[in-house]
C-alpha positions in Angstrom: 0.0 0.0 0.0 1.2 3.4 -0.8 2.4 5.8 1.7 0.1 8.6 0.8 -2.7 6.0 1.4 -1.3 5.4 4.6 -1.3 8.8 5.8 -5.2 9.3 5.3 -6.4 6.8 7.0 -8.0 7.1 10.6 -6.3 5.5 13.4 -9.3 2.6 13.0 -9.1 2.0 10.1 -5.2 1.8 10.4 -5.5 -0.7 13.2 -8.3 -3.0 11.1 -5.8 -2.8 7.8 -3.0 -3.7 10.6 -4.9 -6.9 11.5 -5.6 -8.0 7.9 -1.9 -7.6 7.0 -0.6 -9.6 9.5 -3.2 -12.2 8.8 -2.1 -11.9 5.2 1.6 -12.3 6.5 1.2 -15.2 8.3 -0.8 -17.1 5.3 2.2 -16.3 2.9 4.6 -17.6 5.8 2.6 -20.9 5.3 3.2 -21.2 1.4 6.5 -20.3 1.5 6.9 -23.3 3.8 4.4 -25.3 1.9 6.3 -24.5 -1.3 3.0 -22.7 -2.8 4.7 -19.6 -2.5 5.6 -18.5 -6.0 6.0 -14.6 -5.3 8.9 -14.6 -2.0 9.2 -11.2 -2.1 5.2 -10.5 -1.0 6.7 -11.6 2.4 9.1 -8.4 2.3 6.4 -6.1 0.9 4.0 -7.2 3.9 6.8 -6.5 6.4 7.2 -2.6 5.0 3.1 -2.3 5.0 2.9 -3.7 8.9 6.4 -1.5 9.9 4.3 1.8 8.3 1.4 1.0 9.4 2.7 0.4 13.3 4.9 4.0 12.8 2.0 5.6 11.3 0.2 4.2 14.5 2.5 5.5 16.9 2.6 8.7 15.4 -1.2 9.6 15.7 -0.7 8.5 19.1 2.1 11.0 20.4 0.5 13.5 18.4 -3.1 12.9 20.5 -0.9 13.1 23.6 0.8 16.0 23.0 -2.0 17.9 22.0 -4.1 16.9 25.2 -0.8 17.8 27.2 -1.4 21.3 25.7 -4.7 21.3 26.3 -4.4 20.6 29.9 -2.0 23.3 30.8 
């Protein structure tokens, strides 16, 4: 998934496509193993989208606690 794509999403729906990724990951983890797999490098591109995803994550986060720090004082 493209970055831009990324950046739009609500924290939700960042957490849902977080889930289904990781799902995704582990299924192509199996047919590698299985020899299914036909398309290795899926398994890198997977890894990026949940790495993103989780930084993307963490972002929204410190930003919500930073701006309810400033609220506060």
């Amino acid at each position: 998934m493209q970055w831009e794509d990324l950046k739009n999403k609500s924290a939700k729906e960042l957490k849902e496509l977080l889930s289904e990724t990781r799902y995704a990951l582990q299924n192509l983890y199996f047919q590698a193993h299985g020899r299914q797999l036909k398309q290795v490098h899926k398994i890198n591109l997977a890894k990026k989208t949940i790495a993103r995803i989780s930084m993307l994550l963490k972002n929204k986060n410190m930003q919500s606690i930073y701006s309810n720090s400033l609220r506060n004082d």
